[in-house]
C-alpha positions in Angstrom: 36.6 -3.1 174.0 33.7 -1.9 171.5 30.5 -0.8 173.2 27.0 -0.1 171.6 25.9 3.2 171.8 22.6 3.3 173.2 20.3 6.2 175.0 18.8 4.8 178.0 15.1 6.2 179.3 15.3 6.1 183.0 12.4 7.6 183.9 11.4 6.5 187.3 13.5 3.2 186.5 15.7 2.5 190.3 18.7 3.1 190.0 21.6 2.7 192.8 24.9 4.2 193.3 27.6 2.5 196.0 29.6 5.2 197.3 29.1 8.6 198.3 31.9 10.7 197.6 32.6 13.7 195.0 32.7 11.2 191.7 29.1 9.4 193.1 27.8 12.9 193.7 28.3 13.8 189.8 26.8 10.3 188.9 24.0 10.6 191.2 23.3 14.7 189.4 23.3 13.0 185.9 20.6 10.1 187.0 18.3 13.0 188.2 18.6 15.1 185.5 17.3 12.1 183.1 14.4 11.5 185.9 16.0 8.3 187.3 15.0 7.1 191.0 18.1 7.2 192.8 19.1 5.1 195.9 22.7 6.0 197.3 24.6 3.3 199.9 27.5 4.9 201.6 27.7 5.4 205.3 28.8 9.0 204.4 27.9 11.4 202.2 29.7 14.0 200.1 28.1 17.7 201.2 26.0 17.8 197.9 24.3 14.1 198.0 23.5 15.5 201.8 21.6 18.0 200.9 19.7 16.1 197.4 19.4 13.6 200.7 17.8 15.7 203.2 15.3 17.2 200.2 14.1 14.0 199.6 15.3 13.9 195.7 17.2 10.6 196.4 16.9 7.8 198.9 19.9 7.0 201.2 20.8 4.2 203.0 23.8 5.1 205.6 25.7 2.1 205.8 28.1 0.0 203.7 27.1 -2.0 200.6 25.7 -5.6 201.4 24.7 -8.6 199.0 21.1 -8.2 197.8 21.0 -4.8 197.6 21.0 -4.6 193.9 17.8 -6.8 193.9 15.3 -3.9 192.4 17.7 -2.1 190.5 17.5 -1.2 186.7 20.8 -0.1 186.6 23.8 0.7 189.2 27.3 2.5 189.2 29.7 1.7 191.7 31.6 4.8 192.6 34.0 3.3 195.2 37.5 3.4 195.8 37.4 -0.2 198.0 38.3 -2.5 195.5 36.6 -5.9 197.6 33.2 -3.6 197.2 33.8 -2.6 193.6 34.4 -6.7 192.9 31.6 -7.8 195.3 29.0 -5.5 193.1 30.5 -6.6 190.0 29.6 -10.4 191.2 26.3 -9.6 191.8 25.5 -7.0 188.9 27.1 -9.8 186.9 24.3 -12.6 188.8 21.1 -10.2 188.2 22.5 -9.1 184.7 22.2 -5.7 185.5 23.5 -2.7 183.8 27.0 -1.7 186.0 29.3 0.7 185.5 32.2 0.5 187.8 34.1 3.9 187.9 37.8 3.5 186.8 37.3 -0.1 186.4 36.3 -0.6 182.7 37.0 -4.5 183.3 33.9 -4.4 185.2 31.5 -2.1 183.4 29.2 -3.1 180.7 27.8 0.2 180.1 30.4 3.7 180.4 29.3 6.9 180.4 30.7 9.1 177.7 31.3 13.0 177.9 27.8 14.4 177.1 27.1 18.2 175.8 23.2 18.9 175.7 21.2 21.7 174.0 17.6 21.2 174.7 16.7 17.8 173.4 20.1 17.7 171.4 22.7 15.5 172.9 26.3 15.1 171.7 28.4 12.3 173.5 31.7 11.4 172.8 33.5 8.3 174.0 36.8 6.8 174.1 35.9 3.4 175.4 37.1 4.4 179.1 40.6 4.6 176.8 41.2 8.0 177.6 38.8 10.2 179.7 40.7 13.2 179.1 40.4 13.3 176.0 36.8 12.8 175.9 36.7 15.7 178.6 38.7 17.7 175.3 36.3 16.9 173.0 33.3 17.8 175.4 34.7 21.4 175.5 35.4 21.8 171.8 31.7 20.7 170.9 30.3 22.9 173.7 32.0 25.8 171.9 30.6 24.7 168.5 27.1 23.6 169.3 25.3 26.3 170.9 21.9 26.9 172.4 21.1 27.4 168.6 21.1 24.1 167.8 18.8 23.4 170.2 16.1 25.9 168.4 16.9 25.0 165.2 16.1 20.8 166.4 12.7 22.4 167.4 12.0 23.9 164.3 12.8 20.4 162.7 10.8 18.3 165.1 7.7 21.2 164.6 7.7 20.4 160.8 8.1 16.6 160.6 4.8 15.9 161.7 3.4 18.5 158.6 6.1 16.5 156.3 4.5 13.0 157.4 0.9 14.0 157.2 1.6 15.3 153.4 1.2 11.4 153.0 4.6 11.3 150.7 6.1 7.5 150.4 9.1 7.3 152.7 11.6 8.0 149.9 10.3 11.0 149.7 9.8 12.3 152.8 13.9 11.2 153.6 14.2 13.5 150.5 12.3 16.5 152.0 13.9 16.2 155.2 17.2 16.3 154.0 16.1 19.2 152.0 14.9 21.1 154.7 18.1 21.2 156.7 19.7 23.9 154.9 23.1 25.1 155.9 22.0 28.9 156.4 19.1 27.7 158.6 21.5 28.2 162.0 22.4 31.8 160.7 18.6 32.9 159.8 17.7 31.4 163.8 20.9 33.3 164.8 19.9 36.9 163.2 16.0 35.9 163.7 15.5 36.1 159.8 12.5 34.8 160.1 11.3 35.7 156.6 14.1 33.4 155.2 13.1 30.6 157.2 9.9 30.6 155.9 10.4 31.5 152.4 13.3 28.3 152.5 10.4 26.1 154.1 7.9 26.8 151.6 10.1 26.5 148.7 10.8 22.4 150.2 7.2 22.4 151.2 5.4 23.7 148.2 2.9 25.2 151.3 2.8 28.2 153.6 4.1 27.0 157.0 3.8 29.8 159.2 6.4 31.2 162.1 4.0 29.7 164.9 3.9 26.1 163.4 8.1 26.5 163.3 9.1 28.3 166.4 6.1 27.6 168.8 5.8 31.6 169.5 3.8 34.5 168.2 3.2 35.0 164.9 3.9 38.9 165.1 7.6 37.6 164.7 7.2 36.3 161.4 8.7 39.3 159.8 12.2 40.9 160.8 12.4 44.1 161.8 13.0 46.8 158.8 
C-alpha cells in the first residue's frame, strides 16, 4: 500500500489510545511529546501509563472499549491484541473518518507511524509501509548515528537567516538560489569545531552583508571569533 507522508500538529487535538499495555505505553509517550491530549481505555494499565495516569498527563478511563467512544477524537490507535476490539474500532474509526492506526494490523490503518530520529526541530522518518518494521527500526539506528545533535544547530542557523534572506526583498528565484548557496557542505564541520569566523565569512560572501554570530546562533556575540 502507498501512503502520503504527512506531519500532523496535535497540539491539544484528543487523541485516544484502546489498550494499555507496553506497545500503547510507547504510543501514548510519542502523542505527548508532540503536545497531543491523550485519553487511554483499558481496564489495566502497563506500570508507565499508571504513573503518566496518576500525574494527570493523560486521561484514563478503566474499563474496556465501547461504541461511541471515539466520538471527540482527532485521531486514535488501537494498541490491542483482541482482535473483535481491534475490528470493532476499525468500524467505527472507519464511520467518523477518523485517523486510526491499528498496531500490527496495516489492513486497518490509514495512517502508520514510521521510525522517527529527531534533532531539535529536525525529524527524519523512515517507513516501510508496515512492510517490514525491522528494517525501519535498522534504518532508525543508522541515521541516529549519522545525524547528530549538530544538525539540529546547523537547522537553527538556517531558520535564523531565512527571515534576513526574505526581507532582502529578492524575487523567489533568487532567494531558492541563496538558500541553496548558503548550505555549504563544511557548514556542519565549522558548527562542529565552533569556527565561527568561517561561518560568518561563508555567510557574508552569499549575503553580500555582515550577519553577525548573534543573528546565526542566538548566543553571545563574544563567540564570534575562535579561540587563537
Amino acid at each position: 500500500m502507498q501512503y502520503f507522508p504527512i506531519s500532523l500538529d496535535i497540539r491539544s487535538r484528543h487523541c485516544i489510545v484502546i489498550g494499555g499495555g507496553k506497545v500503547a505505553a510507547r504510543k501514548v509517550k510519542s502523542l505527548l511529546e508532540n503536545h497531543g491530549q491523550v485519553t487511554v481505555i483499558s481496564p489495566e494499565l502497563d506500570g508507565e501509563l499508571a504513573v503518566l495516569a496518576d500525574s494527570g498527563a493523560i486521561t484514563w478511563l478503566p474499563r474496556g472499549y465501547e461504541k461511541g467512544d471515539l466520538g471527540q477524537a482527532f485521531l486514535v490507535i488501537a494498541a490491542t491484541d483482541d482482535a473483535g476490539v481491534q475490528e470493532a474500532v476499525y468500524l467505527e474509526a472507519e464511520e467518523k473518518n477518523l485517523l486510526l492506526n491499528v498496531a500490527d494490523v496495516p489492513k486497518w490503518c490509514n495512517f502508520i507511524l514510521p521510525a522517527t530520529v529527531r534533532r531539535g526541530d529536525l525529524t527524519i522518518s523512515v517507513s516501510t509501509a508496515g512492510k517490514s518494521p525491522a528494517l525501519a527500526k535498522k534504518l532508525r539506528k543508522n541515521l541516529e548515528k549519522e545525524y547528530t545533535d549538530d544538525y539540529d544547530l546547523m537547522l537553527q542557523v538556517l531558520g535564523r537567516l531565512r527571515p534576513i534572506v526574505l526581507a532582502m526583498g529578492f524575487p523567489h528565484e533568487k532567494n531558492k538560489i541563496l538558500f541553496e548557496n548558503l548550505l555549504h557542505r563544511d557548514m556542519i564541520d565549522w558548527l562542529r569545531r565552533e569556527d565561527w569566523q568561517a561561518l560568518t565569512d561563508h555567510v557574508r560572501a552569499v549575503l553580500g552583508k555582515d550577519v553577525s554570530l548573534g543573528e546565526l546562533t542566538g548566543q553571545s556575540e563574544q563567540r564570534e571569533h575562535p579561540p587563537e
